[in-house]
Structures are given as structure tokens and as C-alpha cells.
N, CA, C and O of each residue as an XYZ file, in Angstrom:
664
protein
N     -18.726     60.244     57.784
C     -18.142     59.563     56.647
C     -16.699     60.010     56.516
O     -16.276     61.122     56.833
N     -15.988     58.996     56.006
C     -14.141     59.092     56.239
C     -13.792     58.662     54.438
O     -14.261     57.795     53.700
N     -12.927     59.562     54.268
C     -12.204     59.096     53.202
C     -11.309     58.466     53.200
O     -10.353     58.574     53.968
N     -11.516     57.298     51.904
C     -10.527     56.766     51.855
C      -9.190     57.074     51.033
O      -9.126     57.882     50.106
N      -8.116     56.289     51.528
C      -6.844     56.981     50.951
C      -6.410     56.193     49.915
O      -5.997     55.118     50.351
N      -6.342     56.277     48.842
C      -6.132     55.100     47.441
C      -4.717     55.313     47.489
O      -4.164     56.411     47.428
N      -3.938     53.734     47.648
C      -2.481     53.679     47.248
C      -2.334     54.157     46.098
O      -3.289     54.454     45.380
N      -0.926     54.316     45.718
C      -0.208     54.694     44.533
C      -0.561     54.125     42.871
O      -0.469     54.743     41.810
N      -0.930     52.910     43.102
C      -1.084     51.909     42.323
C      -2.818     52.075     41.631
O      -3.148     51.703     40.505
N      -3.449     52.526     42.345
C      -5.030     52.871     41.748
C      -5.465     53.658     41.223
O      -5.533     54.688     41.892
N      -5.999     53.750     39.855
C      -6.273     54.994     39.183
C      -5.302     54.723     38.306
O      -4.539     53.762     38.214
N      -5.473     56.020     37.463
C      -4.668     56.634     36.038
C      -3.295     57.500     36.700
O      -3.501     58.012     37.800
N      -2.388     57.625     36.300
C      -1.487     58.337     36.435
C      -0.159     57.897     37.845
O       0.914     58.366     38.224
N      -1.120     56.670     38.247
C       0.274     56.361     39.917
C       0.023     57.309     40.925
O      -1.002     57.806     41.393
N       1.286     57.436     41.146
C       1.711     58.245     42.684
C       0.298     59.441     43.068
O      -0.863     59.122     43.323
N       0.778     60.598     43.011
C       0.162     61.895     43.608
C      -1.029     62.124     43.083
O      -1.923     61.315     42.837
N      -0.985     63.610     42.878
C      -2.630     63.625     42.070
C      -2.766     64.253     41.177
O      -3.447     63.534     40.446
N      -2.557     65.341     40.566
C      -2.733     65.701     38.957
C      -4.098     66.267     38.843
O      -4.091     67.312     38.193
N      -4.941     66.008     39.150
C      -6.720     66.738     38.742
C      -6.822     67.413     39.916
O      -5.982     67.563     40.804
N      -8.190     67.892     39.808
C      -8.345     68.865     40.571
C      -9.993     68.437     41.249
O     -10.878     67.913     40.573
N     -10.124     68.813     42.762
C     -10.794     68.247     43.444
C     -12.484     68.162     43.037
O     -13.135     69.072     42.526
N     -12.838     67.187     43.310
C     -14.252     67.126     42.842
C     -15.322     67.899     43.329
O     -16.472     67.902     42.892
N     -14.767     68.697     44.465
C     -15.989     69.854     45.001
C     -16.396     70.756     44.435
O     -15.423     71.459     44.160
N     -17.287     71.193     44.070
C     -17.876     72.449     43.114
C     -17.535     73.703     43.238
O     -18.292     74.373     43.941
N     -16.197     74.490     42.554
C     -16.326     75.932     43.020
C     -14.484     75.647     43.849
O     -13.735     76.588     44.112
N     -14.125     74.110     44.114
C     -12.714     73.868     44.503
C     -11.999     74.202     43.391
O     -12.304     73.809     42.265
N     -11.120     74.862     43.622
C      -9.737     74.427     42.311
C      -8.255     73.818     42.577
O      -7.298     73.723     41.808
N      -8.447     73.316     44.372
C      -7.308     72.981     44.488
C      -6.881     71.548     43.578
O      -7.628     70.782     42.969
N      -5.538     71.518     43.725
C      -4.969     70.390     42.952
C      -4.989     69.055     43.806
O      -4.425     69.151     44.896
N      -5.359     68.237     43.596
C      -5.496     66.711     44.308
C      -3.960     66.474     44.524
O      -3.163     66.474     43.586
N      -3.719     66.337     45.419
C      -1.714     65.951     46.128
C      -1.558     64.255     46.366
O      -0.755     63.435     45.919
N      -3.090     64.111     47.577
C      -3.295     62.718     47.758
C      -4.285     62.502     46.895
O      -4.846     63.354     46.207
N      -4.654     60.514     46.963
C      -5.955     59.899     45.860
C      -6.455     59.755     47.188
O      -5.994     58.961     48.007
N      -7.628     60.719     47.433
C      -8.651     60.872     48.677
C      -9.440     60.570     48.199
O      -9.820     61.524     47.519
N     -10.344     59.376     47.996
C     -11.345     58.971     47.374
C     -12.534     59.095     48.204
O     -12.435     59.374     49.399
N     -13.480     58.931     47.721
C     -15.186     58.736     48.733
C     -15.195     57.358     49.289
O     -15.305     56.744     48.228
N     -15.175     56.874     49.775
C     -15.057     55.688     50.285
C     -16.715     54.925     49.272
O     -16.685     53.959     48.510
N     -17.811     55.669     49.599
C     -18.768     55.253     49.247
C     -19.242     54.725     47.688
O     -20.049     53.860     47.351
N     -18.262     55.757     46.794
C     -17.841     55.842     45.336
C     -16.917     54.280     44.968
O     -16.996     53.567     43.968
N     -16.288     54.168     45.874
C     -15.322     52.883     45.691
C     -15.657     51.954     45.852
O     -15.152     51.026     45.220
N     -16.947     51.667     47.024
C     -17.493     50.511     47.549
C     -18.611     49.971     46.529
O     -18.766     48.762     46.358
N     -19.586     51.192     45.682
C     -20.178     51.050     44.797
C     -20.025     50.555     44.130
O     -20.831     49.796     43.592
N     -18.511     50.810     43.733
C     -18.135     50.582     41.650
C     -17.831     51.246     41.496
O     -16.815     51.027     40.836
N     -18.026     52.690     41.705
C     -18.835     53.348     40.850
C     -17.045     54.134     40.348
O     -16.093     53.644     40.955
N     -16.712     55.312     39.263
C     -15.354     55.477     39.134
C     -14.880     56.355     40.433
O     -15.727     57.155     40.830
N     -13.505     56.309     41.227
C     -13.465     57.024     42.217
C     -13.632     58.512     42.022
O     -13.379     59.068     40.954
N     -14.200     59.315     43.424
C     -14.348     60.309     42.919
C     -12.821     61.473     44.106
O     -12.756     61.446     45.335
N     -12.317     61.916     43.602
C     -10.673     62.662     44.587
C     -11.440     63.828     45.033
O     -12.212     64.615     44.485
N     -10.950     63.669     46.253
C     -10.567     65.221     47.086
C      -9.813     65.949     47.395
O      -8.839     65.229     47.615
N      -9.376     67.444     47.689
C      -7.841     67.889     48.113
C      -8.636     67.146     49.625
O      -8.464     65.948     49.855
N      -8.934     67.453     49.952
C      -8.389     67.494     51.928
C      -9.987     66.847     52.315
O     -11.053     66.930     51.706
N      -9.631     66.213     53.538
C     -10.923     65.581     54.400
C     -12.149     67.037     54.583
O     -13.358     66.936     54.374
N     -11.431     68.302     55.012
C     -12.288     69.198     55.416
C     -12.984     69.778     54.195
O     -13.917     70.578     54.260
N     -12.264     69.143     52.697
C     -13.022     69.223     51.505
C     -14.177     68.675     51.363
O     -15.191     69.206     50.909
N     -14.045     67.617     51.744
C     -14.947     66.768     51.430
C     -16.244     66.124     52.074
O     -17.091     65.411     51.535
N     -16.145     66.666     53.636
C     -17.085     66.913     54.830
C     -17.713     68.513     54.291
O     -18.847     68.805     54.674
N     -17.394     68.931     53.922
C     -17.960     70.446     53.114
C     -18.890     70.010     52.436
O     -20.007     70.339     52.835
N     -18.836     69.315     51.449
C     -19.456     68.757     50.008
C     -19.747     67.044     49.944
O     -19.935     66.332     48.957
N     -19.720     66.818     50.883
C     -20.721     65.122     50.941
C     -22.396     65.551     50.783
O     -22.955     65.049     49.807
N     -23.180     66.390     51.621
C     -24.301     66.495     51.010
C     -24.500     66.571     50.040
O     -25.511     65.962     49.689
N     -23.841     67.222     49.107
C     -24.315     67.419     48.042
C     -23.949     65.931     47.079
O     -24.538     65.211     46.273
N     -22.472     66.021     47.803
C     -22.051     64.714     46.720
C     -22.562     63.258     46.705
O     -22.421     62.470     45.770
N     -23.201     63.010     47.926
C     -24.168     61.628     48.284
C     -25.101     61.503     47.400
O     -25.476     60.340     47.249
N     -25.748     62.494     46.589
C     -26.744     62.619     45.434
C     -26.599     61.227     44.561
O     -27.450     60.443     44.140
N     -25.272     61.251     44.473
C     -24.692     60.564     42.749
C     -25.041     59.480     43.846
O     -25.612     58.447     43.497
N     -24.790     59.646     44.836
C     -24.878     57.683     45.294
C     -26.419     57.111     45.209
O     -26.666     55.964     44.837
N     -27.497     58.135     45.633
C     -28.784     58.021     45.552
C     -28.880     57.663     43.927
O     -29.123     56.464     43.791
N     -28.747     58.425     42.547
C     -29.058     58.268     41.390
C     -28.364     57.303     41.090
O     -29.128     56.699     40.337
N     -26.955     56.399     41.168
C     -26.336     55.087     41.542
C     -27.046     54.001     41.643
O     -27.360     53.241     40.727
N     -27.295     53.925     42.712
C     -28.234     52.865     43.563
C     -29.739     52.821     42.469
O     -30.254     51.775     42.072
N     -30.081     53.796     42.242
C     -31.550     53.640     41.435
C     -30.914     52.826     39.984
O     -31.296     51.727     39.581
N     -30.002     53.573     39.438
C     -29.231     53.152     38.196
C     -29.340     51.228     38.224
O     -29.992     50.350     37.660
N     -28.242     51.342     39.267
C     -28.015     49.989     39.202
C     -29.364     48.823     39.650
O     -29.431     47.632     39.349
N     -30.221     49.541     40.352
C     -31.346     48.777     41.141
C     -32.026     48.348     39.475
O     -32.019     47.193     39.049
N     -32.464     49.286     38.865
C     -33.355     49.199     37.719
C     -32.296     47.923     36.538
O     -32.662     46.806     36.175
N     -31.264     48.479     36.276
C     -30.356     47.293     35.953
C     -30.613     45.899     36.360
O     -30.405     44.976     35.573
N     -31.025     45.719     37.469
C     -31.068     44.808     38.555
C     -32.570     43.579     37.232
O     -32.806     42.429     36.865
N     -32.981     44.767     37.125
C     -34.696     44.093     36.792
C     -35.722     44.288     37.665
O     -36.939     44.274     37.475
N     -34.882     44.526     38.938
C     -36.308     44.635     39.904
C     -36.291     46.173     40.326
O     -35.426     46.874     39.802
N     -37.094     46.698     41.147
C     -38.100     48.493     40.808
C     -38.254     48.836     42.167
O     -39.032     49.765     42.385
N     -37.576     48.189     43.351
C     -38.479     47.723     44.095
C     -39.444     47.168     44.302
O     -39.490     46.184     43.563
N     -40.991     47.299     45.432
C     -41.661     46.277     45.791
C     -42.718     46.687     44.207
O     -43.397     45.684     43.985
N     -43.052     47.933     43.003
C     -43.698     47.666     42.679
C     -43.064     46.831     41.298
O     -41.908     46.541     40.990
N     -44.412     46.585     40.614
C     -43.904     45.316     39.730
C     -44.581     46.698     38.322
O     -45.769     46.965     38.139
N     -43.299     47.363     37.511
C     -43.083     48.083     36.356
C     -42.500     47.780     35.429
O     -41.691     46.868     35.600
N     -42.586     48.228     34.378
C     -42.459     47.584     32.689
C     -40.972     48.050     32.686
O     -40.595     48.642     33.698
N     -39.998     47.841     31.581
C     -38.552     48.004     31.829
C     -38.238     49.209     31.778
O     -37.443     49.846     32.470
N     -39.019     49.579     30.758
C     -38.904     51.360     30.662
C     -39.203     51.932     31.660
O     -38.383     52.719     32.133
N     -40.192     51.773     32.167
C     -40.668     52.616     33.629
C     -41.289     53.649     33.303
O     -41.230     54.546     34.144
N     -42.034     53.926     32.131
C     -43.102     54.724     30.987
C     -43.968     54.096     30.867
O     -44.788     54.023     31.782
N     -44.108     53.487     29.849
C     -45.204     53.094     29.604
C     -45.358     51.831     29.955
O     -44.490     51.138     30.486
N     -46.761     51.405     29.593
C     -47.449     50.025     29.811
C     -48.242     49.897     28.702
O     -48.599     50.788     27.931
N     -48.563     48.409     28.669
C     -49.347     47.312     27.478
C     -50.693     48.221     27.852
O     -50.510     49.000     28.787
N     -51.850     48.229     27.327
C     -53.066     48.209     28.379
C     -54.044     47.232     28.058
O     -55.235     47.525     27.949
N     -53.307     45.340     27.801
C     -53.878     44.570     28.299
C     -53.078     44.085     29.467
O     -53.264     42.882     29.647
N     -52.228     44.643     30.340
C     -51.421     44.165     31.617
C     -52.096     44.291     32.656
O     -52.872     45.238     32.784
N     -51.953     43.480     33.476
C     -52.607     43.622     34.727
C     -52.975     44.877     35.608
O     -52.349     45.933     35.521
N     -53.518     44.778     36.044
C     -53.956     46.414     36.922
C     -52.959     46.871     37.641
O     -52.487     47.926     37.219
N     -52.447     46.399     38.652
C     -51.428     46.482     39.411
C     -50.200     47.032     38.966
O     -49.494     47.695     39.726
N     -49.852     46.771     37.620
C     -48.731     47.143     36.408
C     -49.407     48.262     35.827
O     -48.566     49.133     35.604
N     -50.712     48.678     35.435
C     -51.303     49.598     34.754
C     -51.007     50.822     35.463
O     -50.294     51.742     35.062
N     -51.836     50.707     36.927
C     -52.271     51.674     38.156
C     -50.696     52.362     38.952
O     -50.642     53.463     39.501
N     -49.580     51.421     38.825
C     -48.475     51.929     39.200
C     -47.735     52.931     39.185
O     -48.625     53.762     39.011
N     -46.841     53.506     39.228
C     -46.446     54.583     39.497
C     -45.269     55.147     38.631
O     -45.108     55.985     39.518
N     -44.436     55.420     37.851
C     -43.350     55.384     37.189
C     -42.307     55.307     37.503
O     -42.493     55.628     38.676
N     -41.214     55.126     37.438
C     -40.062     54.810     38.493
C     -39.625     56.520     38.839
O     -39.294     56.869     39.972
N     -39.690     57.427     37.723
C     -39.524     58.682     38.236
C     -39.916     59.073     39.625
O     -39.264     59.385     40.622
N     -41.248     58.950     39.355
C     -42.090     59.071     41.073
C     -42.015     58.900     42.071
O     -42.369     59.525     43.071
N     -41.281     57.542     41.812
C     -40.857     56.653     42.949
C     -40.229     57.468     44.568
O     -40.261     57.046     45.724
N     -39.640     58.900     43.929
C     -38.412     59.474     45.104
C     -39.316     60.594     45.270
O     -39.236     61.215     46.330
N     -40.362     61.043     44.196
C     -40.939     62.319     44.504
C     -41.999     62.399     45.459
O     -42.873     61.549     45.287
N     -42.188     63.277     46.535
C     -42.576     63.153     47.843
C     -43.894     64.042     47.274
O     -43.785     64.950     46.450
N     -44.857     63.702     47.737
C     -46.177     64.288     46.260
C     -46.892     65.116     48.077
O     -46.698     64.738     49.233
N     -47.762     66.384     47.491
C     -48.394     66.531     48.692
C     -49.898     66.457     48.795
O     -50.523     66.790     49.801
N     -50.523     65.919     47.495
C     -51.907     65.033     48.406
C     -52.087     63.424     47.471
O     -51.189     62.589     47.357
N     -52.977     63.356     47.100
C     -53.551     62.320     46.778
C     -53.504     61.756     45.401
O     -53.519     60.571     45.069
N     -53.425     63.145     44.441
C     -53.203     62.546     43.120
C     -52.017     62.161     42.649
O     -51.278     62.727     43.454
N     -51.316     61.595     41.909
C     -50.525     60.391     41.503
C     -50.501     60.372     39.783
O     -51.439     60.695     39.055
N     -49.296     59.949     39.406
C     -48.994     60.082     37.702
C     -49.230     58.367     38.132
O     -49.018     57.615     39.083
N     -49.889     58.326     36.562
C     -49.501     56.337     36.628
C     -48.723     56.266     35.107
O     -48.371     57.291     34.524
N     -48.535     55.052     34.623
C     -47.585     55.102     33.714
C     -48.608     55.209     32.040
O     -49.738     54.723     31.984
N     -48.026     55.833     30.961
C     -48.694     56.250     29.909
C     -49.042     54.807     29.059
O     -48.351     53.827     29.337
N     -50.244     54.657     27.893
C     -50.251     53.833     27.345
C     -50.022     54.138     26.147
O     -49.775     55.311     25.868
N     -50.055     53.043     25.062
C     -49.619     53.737     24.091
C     -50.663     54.007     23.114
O     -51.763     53.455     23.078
N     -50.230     54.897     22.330
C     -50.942     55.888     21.798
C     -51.814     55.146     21.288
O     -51.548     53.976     21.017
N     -53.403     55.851     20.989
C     -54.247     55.190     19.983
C     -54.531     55.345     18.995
O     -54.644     56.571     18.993
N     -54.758     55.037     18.055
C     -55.245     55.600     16.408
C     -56.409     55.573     16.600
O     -57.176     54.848     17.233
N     -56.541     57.003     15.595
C     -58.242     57.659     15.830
C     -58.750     57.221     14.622
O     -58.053     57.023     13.627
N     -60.054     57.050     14.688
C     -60.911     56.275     13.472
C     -61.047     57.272     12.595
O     -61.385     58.452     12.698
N     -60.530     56.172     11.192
C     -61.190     57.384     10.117
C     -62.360     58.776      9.827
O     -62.384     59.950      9.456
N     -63.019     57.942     10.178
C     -64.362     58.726     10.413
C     -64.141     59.988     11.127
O     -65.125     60.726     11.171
N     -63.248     60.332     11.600
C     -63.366     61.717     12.669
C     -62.208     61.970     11.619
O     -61.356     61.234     11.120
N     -62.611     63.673     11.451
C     -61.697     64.340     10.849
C     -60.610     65.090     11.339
O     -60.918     65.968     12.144
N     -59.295     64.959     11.032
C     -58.403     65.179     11.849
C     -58.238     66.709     11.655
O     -58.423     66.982     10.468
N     -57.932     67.887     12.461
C     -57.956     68.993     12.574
C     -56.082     69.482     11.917
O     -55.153     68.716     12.171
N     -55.879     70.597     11.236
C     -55.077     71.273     10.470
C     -54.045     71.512     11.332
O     -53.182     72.228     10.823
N     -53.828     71.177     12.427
C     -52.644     71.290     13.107
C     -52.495     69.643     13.567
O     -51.407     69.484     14.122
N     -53.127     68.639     13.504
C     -52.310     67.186     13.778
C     -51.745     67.287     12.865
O     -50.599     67.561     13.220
N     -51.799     67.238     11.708
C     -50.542     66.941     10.771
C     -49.332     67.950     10.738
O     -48.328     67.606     10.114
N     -49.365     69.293     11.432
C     -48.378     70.061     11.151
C     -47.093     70.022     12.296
O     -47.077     70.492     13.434
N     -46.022     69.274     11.545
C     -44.882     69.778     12.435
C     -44.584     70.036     14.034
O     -44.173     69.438     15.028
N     -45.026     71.220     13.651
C     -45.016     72.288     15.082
C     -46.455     72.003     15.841
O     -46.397     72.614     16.908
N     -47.231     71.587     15.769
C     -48.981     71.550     16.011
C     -49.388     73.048     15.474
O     -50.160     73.677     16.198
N     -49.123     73.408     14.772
C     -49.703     74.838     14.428
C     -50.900     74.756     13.563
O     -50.767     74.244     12.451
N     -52.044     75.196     13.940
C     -53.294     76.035     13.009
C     -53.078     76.638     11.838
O     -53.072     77.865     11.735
N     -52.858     75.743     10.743
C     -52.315     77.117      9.526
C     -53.877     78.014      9.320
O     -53.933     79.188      8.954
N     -54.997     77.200      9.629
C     -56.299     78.183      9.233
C     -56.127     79.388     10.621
O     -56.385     80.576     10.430
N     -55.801     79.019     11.583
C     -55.796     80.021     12.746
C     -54.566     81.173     12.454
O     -54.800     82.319     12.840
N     -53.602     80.967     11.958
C     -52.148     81.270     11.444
C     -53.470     82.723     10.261
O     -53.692     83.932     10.333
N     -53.947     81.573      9.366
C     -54.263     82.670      7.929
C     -55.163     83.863      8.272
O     -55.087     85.004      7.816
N     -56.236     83.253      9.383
C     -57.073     84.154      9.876
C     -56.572     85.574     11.131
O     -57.124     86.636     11.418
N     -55.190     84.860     11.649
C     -55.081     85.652     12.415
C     -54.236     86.982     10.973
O     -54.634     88.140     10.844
N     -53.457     86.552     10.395
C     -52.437     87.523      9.579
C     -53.687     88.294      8.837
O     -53.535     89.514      8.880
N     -55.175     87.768      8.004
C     -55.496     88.914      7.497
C     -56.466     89.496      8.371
O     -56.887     90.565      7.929
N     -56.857     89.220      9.237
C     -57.440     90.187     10.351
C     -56.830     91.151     11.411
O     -56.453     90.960     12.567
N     -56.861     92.190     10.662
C     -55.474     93.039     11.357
C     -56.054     94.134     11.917
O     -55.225     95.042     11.967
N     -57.360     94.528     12.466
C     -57.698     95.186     12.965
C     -58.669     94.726     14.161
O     -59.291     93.665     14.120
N     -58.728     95.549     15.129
C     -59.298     95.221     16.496
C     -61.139     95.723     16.334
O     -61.654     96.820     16.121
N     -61.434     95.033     16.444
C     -63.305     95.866     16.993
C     -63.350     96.613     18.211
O     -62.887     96.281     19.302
N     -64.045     97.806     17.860
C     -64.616     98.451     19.620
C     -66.119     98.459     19.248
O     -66.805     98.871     18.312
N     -66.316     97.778     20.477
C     -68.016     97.821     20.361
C     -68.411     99.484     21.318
O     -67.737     99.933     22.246
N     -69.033     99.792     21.025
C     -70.099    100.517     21.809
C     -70.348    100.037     23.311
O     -70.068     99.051     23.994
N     -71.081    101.359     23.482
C     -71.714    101.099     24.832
C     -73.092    100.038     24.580
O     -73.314     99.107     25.354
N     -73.973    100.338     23.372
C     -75.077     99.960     23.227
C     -75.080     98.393     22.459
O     -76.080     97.740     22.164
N     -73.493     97.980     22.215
C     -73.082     96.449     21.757
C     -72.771     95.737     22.695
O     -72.631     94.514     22.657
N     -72.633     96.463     23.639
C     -72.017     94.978     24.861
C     -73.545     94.946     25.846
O     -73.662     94.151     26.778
């Protein structure tokens, strides 16, 4: 991969360069507009380098943004690739078709899994029937037990059983 060289005229500021190079841990000052070629072809805003041997240093790493890019804009797109997912790429209806249910989340999509089990996408929540009594930590905040909370503060001493209790 070759950088490209942005005339005078592209970007903020004209001529030379003024910022400082986009490699992590660089502090040289940008002289030329050494752009990513790949950054430019995208859209995406250019990204400057001091020097070619900068930037052959730090393309692995920096090709990332083009991978999270491409997903960005793909999902923009409407389409997910080949599977067929809700816009969010979370959840699902769960009267939708199986195929939409059983799918995968778009997160997943890049994560290289090592056996068989699989996240599918969440539904939404259900309301629990009156009839079942809801326990002292659904309603609290934090999920906290205030009866587990009261019991633990006045029980402040430990038991030792015996030999002849256990």
C-alpha cells in the first residue's frame, strides 16, 4: 500500500502540514498531506503521515478503521450482508420469521467463535404475571436484596459447629 500525496488545495489549512502524524506514539510534525490512500477512496476524513516509512510501520494497525468503515457504512447501506437482521442488529420481534429470530447479531458477524454455540439476537422483554410475586431486589435500583442487605448487617457473628455437628 502507497500513500497518497494530497495537493495544496485539500484539507484545512493549504500548503504544508501543521498536525502531527497519525501513528500512535509519532510526534513528528506532518511537512507533506501524506494521506492513506484507502481513507480517501472511502470518504472517509483523510488520515496524514510524516513519511511513507511512517506509515508502512502502522498500516496494520491503521487498516482497522477501514474494517469498522466498511461495516459502518455496509449497515447504513440497509443490507447486513447475506443474513437478513433487524436495523438494530439486537433485538428481534418474536413473531418474525425464524431465519431473523435464529440469526446472529451483527456484532458476531467478525467474531471467529471456537465451537458450536452461537449468541442469536435478544427479544424483548416479557412482563411477568401478576400472580408471581416479584422478589425485593426487582424493584431496587441497584438489584440489591434489602432483606439479604438486613439479614446480613444484624447477623454479625460466624457459627463453629463441632466435630459431633457436621
Amino acid at each position: 500500500t502507497t500513500m497518497a500525496s494530497k495537493n495544496a488545495s485539500s484539507g484545512a489549512g493549504g500548503g504544508g502540514g501543521g498536525g502531527e502524524c497519525a501513528s500512535p506514539g509519532c510526534t513528528n510534525v506532518v511537512e507533506k498531506r501524506l494521506a492513506c490512500p484507502t481513507c480517501v477512496k472511502l470518504g472517509l476524513p483523510p488520515t496524514y503521515f510524516c513519511s511513507q516509512s511512517c506509515f508502512k510501520k502502522n498500516y496494520a494497525t491503521h487498516k482497522r478503521i477501514h474494517k469498522i468503515a466498511l461495516q459502518i457504512m455496509e449497515a447504513q447501506k440497509g443490507s447486513s450482508g447475506h443474513r437478513k437482521t433487524p436495523p438494530d442488529g439486537v433485538t428481534c420481534d418474536p413473531s418474525a420469521p425464524p431465519e431473523i429470530r435464529l440469526s446472529e447479531p451483527q456484532w458476531a458477524s467478525s467474531y471467529s467463535f471456537s465451537g458450536s454455540l452461537r449468541p442469536t439476537l435478544l427479544s424483548p422483554r416479557r412482563p411477568m404475571p401478576p400472580a408471581i410475586r416479584r422478589p425485593d431486589y426487582a424493584d431496587h435500583m441497584a438489584g440489591v436484596s434489602d432483606s439479604e442487605q438486613r439479614d446480613r448487617a444484624s447477623n454479625n457473628s460466624i457459627r463453629v459447629y463441632g466435630p459431633d455437628e457436621l
